[in-house]
C-alpha positions as CSV (number, residue, x, y, z in Angstrom):
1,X,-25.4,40.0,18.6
2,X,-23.2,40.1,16.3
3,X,-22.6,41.6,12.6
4,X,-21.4,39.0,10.1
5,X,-22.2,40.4,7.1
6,X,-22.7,44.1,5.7
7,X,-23.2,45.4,1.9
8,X,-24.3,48.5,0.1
9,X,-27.2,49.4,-1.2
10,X,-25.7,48.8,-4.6
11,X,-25.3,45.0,-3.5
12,X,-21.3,45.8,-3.0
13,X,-19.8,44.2,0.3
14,X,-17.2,45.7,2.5
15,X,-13.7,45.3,1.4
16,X,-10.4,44.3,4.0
17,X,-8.1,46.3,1.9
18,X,-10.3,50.0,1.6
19,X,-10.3,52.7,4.2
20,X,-14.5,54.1,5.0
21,X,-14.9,57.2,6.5
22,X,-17.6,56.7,9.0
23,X,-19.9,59.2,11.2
24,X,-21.1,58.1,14.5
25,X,-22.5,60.0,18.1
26,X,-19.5,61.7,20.4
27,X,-21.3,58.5,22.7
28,X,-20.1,56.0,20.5
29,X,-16.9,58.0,19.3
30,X,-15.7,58.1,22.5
31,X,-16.4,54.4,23.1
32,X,-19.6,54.1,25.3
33,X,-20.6,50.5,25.5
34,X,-17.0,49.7,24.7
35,X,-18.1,50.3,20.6
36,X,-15.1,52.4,20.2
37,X,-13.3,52.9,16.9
38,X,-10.8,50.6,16.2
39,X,-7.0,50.5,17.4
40,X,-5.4,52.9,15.0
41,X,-8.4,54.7,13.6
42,X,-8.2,58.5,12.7
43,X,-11.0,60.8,15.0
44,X,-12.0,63.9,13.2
45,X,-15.0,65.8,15.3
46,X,-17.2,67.9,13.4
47,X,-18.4,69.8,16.5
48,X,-22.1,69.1,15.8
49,X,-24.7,68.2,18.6
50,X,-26.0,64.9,17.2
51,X,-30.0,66.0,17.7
52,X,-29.5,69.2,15.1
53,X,-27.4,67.4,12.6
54,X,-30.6,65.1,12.5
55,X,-33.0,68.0,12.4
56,X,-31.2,69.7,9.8
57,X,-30.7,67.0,7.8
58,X,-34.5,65.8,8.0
59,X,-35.2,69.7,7.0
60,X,-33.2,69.4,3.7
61,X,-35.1,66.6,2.5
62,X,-38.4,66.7,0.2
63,X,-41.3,67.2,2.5
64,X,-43.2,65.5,3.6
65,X,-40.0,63.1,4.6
66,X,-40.7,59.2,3.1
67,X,-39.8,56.4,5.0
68,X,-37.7,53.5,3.0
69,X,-39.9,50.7,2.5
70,X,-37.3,48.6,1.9
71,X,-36.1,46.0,4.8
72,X,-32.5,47.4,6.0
73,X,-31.7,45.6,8.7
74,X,-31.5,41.8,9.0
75,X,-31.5,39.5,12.0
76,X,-30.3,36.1,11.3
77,X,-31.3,33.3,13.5
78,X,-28.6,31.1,15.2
C-alpha cells in the first residue's frame, strides 16, 4: 500500500515546501521494515519507552477516554 494523499483535520494538505516535526517508535526511527526517516532528516530522541508515553498520555485525558467517531483512515481501491 501505498499513501497518496494526507490532510489535516482542518482540511489543510501537506505542503513540499514546510518542514513537520514528526514522532514515531525507536522501531520505526531506526528504520525497521525499511520505514526509515528520510535522507537528510534531523533525529532528536526523547528517551521515552513508547508503551508509557501512551499510558501517560491516555491518563491525561478526560475519563472515561472517547473514541473518535470520525473515519481517519481511508483505503482507496485500485
Amino acid at each position: 500500500s501505498r499513501i497518496t494523499s494526507l490532510s489535516f483535520p482542518d482540511g489543510k494538505t501537506l505542503s513540499d515546501n514546510a518542514v513537520y516535526s514528526v514522532i514515531v517508535n525507536s522501531f520505526m526511527a531506526g528504520g525497521g521494515s525499511n520505514m526509515g526517516p528520510p535522507e537528510g532528516a534531523e533525529s532528536t530522541p526523547l528517551n521515552i519507552v513508547d508503551l508509557d508515553g501512551t499510558i501517560d498520555y491516555i491518563k491525561s485525558r478526560p475519563q472515561p477516554l472517547a473514541v473518535p467517531s470520525e473515519t481517519r483512515i481511508f483505503i482507496a481501491k485500485q
